[in-house]
MDAnalysis code that builds the backbone (N, CA, C; Angstrom):
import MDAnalysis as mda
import numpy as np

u = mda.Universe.empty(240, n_residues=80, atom_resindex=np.repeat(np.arange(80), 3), trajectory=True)
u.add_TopologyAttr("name", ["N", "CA", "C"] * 80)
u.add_TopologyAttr("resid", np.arange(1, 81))
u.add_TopologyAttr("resname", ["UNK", "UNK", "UNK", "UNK", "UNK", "UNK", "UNK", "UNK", "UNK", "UNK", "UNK", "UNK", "UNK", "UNK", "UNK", "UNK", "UNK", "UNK", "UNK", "UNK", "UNK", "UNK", "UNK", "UNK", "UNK", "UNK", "UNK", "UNK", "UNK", "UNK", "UNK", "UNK", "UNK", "UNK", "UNK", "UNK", "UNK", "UNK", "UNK", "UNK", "UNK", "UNK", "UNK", "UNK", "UNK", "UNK", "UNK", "UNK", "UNK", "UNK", "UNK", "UNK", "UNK", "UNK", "UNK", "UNK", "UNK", "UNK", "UNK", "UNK", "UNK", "UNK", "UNK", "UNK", "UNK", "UNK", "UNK", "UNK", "UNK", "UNK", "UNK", "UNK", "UNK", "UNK", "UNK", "UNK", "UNK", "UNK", "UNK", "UNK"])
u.atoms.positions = np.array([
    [0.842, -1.179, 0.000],
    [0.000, 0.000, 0.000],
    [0.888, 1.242, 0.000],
    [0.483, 2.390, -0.605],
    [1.380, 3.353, -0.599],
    [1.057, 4.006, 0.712],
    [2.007, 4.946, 0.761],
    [1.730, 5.636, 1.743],
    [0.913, 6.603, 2.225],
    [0.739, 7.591, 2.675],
    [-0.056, 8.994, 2.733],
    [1.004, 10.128, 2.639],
    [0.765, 10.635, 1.671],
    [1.572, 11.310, 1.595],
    [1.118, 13.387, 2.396],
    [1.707, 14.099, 3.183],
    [1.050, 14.808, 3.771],
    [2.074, 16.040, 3.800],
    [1.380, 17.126, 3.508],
    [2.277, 18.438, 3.498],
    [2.477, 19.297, 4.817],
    [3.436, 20.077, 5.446],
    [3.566, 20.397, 6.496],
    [3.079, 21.773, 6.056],
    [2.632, 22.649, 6.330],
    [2.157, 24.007, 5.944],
    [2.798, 24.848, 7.616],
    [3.909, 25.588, 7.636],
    [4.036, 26.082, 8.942],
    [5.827, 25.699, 9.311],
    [6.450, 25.826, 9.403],
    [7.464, 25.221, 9.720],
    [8.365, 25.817, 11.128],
    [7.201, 26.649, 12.336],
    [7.551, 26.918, 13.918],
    [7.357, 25.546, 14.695],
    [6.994, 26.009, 15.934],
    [6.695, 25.435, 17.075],
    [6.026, 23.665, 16.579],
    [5.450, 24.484, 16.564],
    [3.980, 23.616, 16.324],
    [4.183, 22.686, 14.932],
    [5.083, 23.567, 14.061],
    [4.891, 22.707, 12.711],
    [6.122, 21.390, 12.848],
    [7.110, 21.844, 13.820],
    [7.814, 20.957, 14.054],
    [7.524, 19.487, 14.951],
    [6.415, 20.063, 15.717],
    [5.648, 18.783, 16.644],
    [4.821, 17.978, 15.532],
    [4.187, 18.636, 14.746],
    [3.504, 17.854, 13.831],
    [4.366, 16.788, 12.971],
    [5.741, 17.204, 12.209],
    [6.409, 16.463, 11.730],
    [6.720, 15.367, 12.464],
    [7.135, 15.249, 13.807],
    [7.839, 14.293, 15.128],
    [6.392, 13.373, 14.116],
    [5.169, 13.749, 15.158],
    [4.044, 12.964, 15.055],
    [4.014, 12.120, 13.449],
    [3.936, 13.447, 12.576],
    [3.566, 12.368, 11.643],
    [4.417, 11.514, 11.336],
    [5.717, 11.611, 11.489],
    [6.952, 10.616, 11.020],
    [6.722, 9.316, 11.714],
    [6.425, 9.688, 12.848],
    [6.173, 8.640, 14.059],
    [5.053, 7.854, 13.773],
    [4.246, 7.938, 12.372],
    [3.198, 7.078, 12.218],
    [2.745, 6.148, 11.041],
    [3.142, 5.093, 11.612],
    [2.821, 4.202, 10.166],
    [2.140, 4.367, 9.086],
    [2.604, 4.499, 7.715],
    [1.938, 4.615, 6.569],
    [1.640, 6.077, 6.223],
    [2.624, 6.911, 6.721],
    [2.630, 8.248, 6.684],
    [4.024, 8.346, 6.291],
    [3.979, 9.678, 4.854],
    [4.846, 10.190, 4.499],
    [4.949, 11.952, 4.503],
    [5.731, 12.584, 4.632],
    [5.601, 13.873, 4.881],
    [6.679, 14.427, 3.152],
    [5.362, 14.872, 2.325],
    [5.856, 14.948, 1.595],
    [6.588, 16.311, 1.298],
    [6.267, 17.702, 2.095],
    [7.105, 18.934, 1.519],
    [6.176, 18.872, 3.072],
    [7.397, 20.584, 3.179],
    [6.845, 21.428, 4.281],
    [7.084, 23.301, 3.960],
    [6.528, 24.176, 4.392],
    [6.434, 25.300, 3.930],
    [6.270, 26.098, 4.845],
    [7.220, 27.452, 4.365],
    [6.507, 28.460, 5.539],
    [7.254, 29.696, 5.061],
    [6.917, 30.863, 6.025],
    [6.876, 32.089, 4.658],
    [8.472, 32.396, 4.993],
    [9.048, 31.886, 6.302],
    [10.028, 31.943, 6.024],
    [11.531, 30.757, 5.766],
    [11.446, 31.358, 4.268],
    [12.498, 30.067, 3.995],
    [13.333, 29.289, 4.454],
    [14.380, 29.852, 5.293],
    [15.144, 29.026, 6.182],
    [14.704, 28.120, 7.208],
    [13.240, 28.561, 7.483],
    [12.625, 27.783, 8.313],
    [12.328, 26.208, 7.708],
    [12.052, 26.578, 6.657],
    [11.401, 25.691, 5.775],
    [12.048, 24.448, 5.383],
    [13.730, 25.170, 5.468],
    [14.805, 23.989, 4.934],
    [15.080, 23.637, 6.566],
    [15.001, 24.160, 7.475],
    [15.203, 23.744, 8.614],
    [14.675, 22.398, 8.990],
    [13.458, 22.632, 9.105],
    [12.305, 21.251, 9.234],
    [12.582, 20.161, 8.406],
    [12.716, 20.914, 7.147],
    [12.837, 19.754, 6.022],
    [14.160, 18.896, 6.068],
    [14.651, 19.475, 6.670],
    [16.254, 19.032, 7.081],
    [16.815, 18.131, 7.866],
    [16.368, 18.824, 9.210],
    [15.746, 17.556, 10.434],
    [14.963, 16.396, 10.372],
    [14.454, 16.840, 9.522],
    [12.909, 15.473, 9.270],
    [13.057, 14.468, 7.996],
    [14.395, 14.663, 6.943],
    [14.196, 13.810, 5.927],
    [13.606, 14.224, 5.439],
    [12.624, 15.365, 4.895],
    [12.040, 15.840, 3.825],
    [12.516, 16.442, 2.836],
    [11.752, 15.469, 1.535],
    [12.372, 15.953, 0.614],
    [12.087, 17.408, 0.087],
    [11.193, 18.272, 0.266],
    [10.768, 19.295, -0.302],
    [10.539, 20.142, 0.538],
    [10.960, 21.498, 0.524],
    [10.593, 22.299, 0.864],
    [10.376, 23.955, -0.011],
    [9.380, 24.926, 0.932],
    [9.240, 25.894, -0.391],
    [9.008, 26.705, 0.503],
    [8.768, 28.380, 0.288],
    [8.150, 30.038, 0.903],
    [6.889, 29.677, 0.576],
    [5.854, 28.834, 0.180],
    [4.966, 28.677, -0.951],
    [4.082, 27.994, -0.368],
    [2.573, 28.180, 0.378],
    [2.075, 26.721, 0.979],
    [1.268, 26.689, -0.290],
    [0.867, 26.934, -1.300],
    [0.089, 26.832, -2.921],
    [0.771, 25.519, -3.405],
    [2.276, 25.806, -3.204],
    [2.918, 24.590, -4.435],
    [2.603, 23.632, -3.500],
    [1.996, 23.170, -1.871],
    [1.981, 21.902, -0.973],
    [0.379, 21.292, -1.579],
    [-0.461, 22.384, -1.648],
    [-1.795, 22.638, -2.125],
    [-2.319, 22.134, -3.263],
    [-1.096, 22.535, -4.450],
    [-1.259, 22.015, -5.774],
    [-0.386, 20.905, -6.126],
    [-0.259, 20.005, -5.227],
    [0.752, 18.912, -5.763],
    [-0.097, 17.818, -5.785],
    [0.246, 17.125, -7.360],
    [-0.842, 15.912, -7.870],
    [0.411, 15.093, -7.526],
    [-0.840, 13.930, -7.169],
    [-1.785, 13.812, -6.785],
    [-2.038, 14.200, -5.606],
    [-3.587, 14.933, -5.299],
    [-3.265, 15.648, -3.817],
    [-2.791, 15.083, -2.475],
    [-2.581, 16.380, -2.210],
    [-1.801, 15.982, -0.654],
    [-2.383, 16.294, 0.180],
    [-2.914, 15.665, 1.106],
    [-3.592, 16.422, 2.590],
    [-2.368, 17.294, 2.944],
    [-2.979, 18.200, 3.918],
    [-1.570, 19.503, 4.297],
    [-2.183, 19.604, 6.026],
    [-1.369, 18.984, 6.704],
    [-1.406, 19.976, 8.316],
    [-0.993, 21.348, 8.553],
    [-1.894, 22.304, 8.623],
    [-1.545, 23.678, 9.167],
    [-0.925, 24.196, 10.067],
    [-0.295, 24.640, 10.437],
    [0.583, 25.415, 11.901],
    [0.446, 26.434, 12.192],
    [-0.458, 27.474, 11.925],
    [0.144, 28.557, 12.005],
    [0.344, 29.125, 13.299],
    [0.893, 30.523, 13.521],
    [1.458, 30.928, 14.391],
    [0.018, 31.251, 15.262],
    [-0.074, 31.960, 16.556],
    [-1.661, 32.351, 17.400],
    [-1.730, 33.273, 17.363],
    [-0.891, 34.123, 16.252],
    [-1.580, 35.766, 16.052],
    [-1.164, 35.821, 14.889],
    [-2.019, 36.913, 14.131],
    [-1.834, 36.804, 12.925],
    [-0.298, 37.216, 12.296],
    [0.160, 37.099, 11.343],
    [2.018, 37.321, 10.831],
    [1.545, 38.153, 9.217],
    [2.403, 39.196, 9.907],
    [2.520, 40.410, 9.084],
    [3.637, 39.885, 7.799],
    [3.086, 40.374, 6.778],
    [4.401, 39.942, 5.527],
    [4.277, 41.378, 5.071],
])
């Protein structure tokens, strides 16, 4: 069976607990992770074996075949 493949959208606090979890769960793959700021992005992706990362949560959004995406965001809104 393939896997699930699942996008990290967020790459703080929170987006980093989500990766632990999902790695930690059978038949789960974490396919990209994203966040507006880039270094963050390769950070996570870095630590975690992920292959993809982007500034971009659209390209996690638009990847065929779809991807479910876990959200992170921060608890107040983030100024760009």
């Amino acid at each position: 069976m393939n896997p699930l493949r699942i996008g990290i959208i967020g790459a703080g606090r929170i987006g980093k607990v989500h990766a632990h979890t999902l790695q930690s769960t059978p038949g789960v793959e974490i396919a990209a992770v994203s966040d507006i700021v880039p270094d963050a992005a390769l950070a996570l992706a870095a630590g975690h074996n992920i292959k993809t990362s982007t500034d971009d949560y659209h390209d996690i959004i638009m990847d065929q075949p779809s991807t479910p995406s876990s959200s992170a965001p921060p608890p107040i809104p983030t100024r760009q």
